[in-house]
N, C-alpha and C positions, 0 to 999 in steps of 0.2 A: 504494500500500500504506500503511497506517497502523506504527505503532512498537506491538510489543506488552508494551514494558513501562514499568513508571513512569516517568515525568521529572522529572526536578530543577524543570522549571518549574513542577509541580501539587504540590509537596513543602512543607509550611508547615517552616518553617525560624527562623522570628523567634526570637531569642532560643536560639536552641538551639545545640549544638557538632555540627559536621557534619565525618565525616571521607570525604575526598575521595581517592579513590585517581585520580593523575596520571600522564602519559606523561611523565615528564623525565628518559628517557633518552638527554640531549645529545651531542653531543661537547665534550669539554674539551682543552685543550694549557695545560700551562705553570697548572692553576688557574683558567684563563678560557675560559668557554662561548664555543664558535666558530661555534655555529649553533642560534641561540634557536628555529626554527622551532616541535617541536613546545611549548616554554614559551608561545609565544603561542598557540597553538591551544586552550590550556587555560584563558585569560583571560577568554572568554566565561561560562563557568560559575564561576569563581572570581570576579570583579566580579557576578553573578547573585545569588550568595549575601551576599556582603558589603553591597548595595544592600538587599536582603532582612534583615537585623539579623543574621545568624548570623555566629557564629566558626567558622575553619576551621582543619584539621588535616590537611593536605596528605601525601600517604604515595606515595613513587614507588621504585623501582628503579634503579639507574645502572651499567652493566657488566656484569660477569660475576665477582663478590667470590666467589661460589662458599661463601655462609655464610660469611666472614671478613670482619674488619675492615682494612679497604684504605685510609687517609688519603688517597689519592688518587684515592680513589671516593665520598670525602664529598660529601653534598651542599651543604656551603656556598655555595660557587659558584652552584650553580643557585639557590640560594637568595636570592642578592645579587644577580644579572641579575633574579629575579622581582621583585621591591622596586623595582630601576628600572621593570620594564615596568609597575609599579603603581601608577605616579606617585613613586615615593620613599618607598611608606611603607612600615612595618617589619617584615620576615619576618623572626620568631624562628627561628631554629636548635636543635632538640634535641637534645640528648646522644648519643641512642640514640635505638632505635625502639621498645620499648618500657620498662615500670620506671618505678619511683616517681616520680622524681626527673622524666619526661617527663610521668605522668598530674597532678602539681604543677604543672608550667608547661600542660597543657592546661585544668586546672580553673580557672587563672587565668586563661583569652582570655574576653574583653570582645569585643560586636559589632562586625565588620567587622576585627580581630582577625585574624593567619595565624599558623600554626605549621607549619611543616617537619623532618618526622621525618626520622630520618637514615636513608642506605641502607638498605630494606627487605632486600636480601639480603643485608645482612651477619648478617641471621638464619638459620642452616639451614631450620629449619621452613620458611620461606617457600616456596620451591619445591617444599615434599613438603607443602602444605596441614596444614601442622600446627595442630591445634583449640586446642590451647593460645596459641600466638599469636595466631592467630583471634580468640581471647576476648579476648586482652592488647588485640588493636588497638580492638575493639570496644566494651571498657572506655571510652575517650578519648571518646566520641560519642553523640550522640544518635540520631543518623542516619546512613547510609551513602551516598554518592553513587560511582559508578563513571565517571570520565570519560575511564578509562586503554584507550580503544579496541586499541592497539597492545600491549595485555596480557592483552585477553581472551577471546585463545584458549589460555592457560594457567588451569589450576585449582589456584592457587596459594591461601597464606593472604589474601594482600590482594584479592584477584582474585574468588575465589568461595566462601571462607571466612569471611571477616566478612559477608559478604551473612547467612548462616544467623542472626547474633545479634543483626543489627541491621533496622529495617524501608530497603530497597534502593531506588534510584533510579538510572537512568541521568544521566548529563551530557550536555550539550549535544552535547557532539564527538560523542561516542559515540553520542547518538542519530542524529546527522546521518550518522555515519558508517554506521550499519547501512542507515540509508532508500535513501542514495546508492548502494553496491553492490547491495543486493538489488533497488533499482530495474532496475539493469542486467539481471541476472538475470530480474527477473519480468513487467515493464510496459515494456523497452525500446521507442523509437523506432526503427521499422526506416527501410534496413537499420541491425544492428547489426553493427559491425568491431571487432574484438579484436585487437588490436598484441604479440605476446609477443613479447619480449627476454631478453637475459640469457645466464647462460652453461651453466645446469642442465635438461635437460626433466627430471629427476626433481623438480626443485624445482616445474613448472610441468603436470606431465602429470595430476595433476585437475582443472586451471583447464582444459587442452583438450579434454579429455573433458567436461569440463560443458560447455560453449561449442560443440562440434562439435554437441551437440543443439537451444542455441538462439539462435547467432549464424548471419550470413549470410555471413561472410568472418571467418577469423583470416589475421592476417599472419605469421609469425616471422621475427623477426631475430636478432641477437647471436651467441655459440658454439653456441648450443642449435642453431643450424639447421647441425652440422658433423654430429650424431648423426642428422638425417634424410637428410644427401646420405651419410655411412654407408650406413645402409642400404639407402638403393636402392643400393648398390655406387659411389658417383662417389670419387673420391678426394679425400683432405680435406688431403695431405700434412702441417704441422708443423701446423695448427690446432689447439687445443683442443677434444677430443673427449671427451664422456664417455663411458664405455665404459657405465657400467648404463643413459645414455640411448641408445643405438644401439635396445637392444630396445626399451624402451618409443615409441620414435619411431617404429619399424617397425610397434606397434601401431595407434599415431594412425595413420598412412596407412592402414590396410587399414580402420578405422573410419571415418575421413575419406573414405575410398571408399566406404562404404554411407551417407554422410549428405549431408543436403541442403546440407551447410556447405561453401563452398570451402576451402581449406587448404593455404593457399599462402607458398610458399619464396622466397628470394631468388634474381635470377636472372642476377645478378653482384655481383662482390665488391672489393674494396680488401684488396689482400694486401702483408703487411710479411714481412721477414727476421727479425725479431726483435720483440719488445714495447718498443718506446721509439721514443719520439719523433724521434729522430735517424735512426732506420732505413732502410735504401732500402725504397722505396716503389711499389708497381705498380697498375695498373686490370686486370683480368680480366674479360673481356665473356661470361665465362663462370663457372661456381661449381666445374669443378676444377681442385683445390692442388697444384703440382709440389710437390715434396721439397725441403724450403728454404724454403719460404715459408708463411707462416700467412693464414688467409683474418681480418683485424681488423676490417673495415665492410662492410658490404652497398655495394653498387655505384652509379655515378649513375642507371642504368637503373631499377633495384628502388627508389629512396627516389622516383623521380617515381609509378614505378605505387603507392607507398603511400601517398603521399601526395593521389595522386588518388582514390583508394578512400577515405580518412579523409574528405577533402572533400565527397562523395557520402553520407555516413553520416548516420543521424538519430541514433545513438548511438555512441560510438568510448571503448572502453576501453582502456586503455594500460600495460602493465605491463612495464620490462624495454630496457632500452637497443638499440639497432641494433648497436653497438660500440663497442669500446674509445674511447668521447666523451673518455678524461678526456686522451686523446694526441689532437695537434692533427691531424696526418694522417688518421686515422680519426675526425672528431669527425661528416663531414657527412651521413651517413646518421642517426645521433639530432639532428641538428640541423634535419633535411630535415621528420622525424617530430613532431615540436616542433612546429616549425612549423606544419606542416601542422595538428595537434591545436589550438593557440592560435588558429590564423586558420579551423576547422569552424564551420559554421552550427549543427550538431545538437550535441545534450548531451556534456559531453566530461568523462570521468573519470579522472584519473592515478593510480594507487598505485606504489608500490616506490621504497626510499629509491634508485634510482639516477634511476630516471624525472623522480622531481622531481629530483632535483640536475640532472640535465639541463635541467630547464624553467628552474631559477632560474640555472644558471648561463650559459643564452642568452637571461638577463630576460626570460622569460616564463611563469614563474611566477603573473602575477597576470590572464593569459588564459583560464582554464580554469574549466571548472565546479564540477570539484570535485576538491583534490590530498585524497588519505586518505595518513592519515601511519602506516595499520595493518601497513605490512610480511607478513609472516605472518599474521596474521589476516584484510587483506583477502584473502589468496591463499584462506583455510580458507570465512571467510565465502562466496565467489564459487564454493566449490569445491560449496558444501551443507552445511557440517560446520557443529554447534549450537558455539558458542564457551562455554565455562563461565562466565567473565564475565558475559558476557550472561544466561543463562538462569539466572544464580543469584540476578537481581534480581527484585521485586516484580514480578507481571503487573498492565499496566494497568488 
C-alpha cells in the first residue's frame, strides 16, 4: 500500500517555522522521565527538519491536566531529556502554550532552532477542538507537521484543528506507523496470527471482529480469555472477569464459528490465590478456576502451542500481555510469547504499551519488526476506524 497523505519528507521546510505536534507523553517520577521510548521515536522527524534549515515548535500533551495547570505535568523535563537525546543542544521551554509572550520566543527561533510548548492540555479547548486555539497554535508556524501517531485518533485542537489553518504533513512515525498496521490488515503474509492479550474484550472486541475476517488464527491470552471460558459456562472462580465482556465474547465464538478464522483459547492456566508475587502458586492442566484461586498466566501447554503457531506465521501481530508479566510467577506465558515473536521468521508487529514493556523488559525489544507506540489508535486504526489526525492532513 502507499501512504495517502503528505510527508514531512516532500515538505520544503528551509527557512520556515514548522510546528510539530509530538507523542511525549512519558512517564515521569520525582521530575525525571523514566522511559524516553516514545521521545526517541520522534527524533527521526525532528533531526529531519532541523538538517532541513527549519525551526521547530514542538507541541505535545502529558497526563490527564484535564484543562488545568499541573507543575507536575510541565513539560520541562521532557524537554531537558530531549536536549540530551539531541546531542546537548538547547530546547527552549515556553511559558504556556499559547500568548504573546510564546509567539515572541517563536518568532525569535533561528534554523535548527527547538521550542517546547508547554502542556497542551493544560488548555481546555484542547480536547473539545476549540478553533480559537487552533488559530492560536497555528499563529506560531509556517507549516504543520503531525508526528503524534499515538494522538491521532482524537480530534483535538493540536491533532486535527491546526491541520485546517495550516498546509499539513505527516511525520515520519506516523507515516511508518499507519503503512505498518494497515499492512497487517491489507497485504499480510499468510498465515496471519493475531496474539490478543490483556484484560478487557471490550477494549479489544473490534480488533476481533476485524481479524476473524482476515486473519488465519487469533490466539487470546491475559483476563480477556476469563469472559470466553464464561461463556461457554467453565468456571473462572476468583479470576478477573468482565462482566460487559462475557457477552460480547459469546458473540466472537458464534462468529468465530461461521469464519474461516481459528479462534483459539488457552488451554491451561497458572493460577494464584491472590495478585502478588509472594502468593501460592498452582499449574492447572486444565482452564477451570476453583473458588480461591484466580487463573494469572496461561499455562506451559498453551505458551508452547502459541508459540509454535507464531513461528509458523508469515505475519504475527501482537497486542496485549499473556498475564500478569509484571509478577514473576506468572511472567512465563508473555515471556514464552516474546519470545517466540522476536525469534518469527515472518513480519512481526507489536502494539500496546504493555506488549512492548514486555518485549523490553525481556530485552527484546530490539527483535521485532515493528513496536507502534499508538496505544488506542493502533487498536482504532487495525479496527477500520478513519483516525482524525490523520485524515485532517494534506492528501498526497
Amino acid at each position: 500500500m502507499s501512504f495517502a497523505k503528505a510527508s514531512v519528507r516532500d515538505a520544503d521546510v528551509a527557512g520556515k517555522r514548522v510546528l510539530v505536534r509530538v507523542d511525549f507523553n512519558v512517564p515521569l517520577d520525582g521530575g525525571r522521565v523514566t522511559d524516553d521510548t516514545r521521545i526517541r521515536a520522534a527524533l527521526p522527524t525532528i533531526e529531519l527538519l532541523r538538517e532541513r534549515g527549519a525551526s521547530l515548535v514542538l507541541v505535545s500533551h502529558l497526563g490527564r491536566p484535564k484543562g488545568a495547570v499541573k507543575p507536575e505535568l510541565s513539560m520541562k523535563p521532557v524537554g531537558e531529556r530531549l536536549g540530551e537525546l539531541l546531542g546537548g543542544a538547547l530546547v527552549r521551554q515556553a511559558p504556556a502554550v499559547v500568548g504573546d509572550d510564546v509567539r515572541t520566543m517563536a518568532e525569535g527561533l533561528h534554523a535548527g532552532d527547538v521550542l517546547l510548548l508547554e502542556n497542551v492540555r493544560f488548555e481546555p479547548g484542547e480536547t473539545e477542538n476549540d478553533q480559537g486555539l487552533a488559530a492560536d497554535l497555528a499563529s506560531l508556524a509556517d507549516l504543520y507537521v503531525n508526528d503524534a501517531f499515538g494522538a491521532a485518533h482524537r480530534a483535538h485542537a493540536s491533532t486535527a484543528g491546526v491541520a485546517e489553518h495550516l498546509p499539513a504533513y505527516a511525520g515520519l512515525l506516523l507515516e511508518r506507523e499507519v503503512t505498518e498496521l494497515s499492512r497487517v490488515v491489507e497485504s499480510p503474509a499468510r498465515p496471519l496470527v493475531v496474539v490478543l492479550g490483556g484484560a478487557k474484550v471490550s477494549d479489544k472486541v473490534g480488533v476481533i471482529d476485524r481479524f476473524l475476517e482476515v486473519a488465519d488464527e487469533i490466539l487470546i491470552g491475559g483476563a480477556m480469555c476469563f469472559s470466553f471460558f464464561r461463556a461457554q459456562g467453565i468456571a473462572t472462580g476468583d479470576s478477573l472477569v468482565e462482566e460487559e465482556g462475557v457477552k460480547l465474547a459469546e458473540e466472537a465464538l458464534r462468529r468465530a464459528g461461521e469464519s474461516s478464522c481459528d479462534l483459539r483459547l488457552p488451554t491451561d492456566l497458572v493460577l494464584g490465590k491472590t495478585f502478588d508475587a509472594e502468593t501460592e502458586v498452582r499449574q492447572s492442566d486444565g482452564v477451570e478456576v476453583p473458588d480461591g484461586w484466580m487463573g494469572l498466566d496461561v499455562g506451559p501447554e498453551t505458551a508452547r502451542a502459541y508459540a509454535d503457531a507464531i513461528a509458523a506465521a508469515g505475519t504475527v501481530l501482537w497486542n496485549g500481555p499473556m498475564g500478569a508479566f509484571e509478577l514473576e510467577p506468572f511472567a512465563a506465558g508473555t515471556r514464552a510469547v516474546a519470545e517466540a515473536v522476536a525469534a518469527a521468521p515472518g513480519t512481526t508487529v507489536v502494539g500496546g504499551g504493555d506488549s512492548v514493556a514486555a518485549l523490553q523488559q525481556f530485552g527484546l525489544g530490539e527483535k521485532v519488526d515493528w513496536l507502534s507506540t499508538g496505544g488506542g489508535a493502533s487498536l482504532e486504526l487495525l479496527e477500520g476506524k478513519e483516525l482524525p489526525g490523520v485524515e485532517a492532513l494534506n492528501d498526497a
